[in-house]
C-alpha positions in Angstrom: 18.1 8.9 4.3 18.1 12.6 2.4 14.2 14.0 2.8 12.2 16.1 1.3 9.5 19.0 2.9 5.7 18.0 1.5 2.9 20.2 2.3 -0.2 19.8 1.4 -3.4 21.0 2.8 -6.3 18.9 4.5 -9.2 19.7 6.1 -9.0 20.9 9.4 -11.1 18.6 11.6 -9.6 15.7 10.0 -6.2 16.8 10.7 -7.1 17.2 14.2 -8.6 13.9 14.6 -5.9 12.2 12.6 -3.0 13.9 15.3 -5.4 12.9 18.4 -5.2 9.0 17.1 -1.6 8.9 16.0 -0.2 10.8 19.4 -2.1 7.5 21.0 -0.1 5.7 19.2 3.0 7.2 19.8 3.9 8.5 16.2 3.9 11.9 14.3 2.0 13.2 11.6 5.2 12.7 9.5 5.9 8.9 10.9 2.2 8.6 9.3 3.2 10.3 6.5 6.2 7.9 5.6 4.8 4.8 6.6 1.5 5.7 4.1 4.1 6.5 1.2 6.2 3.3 2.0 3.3 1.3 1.3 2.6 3.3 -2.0 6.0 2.9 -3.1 6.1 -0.9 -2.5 2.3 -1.6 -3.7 2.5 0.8 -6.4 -0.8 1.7 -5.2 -2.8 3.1 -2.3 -2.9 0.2 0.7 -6.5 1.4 0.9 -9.9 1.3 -1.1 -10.7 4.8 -1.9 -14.0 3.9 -3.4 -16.8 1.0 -3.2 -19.0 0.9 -6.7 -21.4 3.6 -4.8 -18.6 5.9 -3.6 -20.1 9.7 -4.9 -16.1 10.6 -3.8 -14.8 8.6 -7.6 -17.5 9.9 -9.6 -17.4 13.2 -8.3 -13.4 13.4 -8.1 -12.3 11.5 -11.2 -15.6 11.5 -13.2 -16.1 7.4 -12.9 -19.2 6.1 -13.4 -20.2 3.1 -11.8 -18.7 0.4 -14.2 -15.4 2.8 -14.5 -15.1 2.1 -10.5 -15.9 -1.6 -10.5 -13.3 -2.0 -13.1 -10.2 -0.3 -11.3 -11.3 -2.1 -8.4 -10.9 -5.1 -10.0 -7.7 -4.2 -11.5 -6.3 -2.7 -8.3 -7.4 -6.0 -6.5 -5.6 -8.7 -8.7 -2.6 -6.5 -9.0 -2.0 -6.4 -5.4 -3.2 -9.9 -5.2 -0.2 -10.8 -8.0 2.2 -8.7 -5.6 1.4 -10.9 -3.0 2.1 -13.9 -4.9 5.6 -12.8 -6.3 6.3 -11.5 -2.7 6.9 -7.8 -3.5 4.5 -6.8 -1.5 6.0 -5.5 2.2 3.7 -5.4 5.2 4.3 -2.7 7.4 2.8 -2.7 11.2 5.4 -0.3 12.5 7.2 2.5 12.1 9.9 0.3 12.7 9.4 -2.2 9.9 10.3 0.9 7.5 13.9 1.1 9.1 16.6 -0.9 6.8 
């Protein structure tokens, strides 16, 4: 599989905490990494909510107000829910279900 370098930068403490979990785990920062952007790839979106409708982080960030964020929410939630249905969407638990 041909790869890429990414860098990026994140905050400090976080990165820390982040490596402490994942070395429990058994997995690198870039195993993390891969497995997050596998999900993107086959969701076509983030496998995560990144805002509730009182997250300061989308109004602040991408200048949604309130009905803005209940709206994508909605829209993220029955696009994934469609995935689901057609079967497109992959489940991932391990580094090892990214592995063809």
């Amino acid at each position: 599989m041909p790869t890429i370098v990414l860098k990026s930068r994140v905050d400090r403490s976080n990165a820390a905490a982040a490596r402490r979990v994942l070395t429990r785990l058994g997995l690198k920062p870039s195993d993390a990494i891969n497995a997050l952007f596998a999900q993107i790839a086959s969701r076509k979106a983030l496998p995560f909510s990144l805002a509730t409708s009182d997250s300061s982080y989308a109004r602040e960030e991408y200048g949604l107000d309130k009905k803005a964020i209940i709206t994508v929410g909605k829209s993220l939630r029955k696009q994934i829910e469609q995935e689901r249905l057609d079967g497109t969407v992959q489940s991932v638990s391990s580094i090892a279900d990214l592995r063809e």
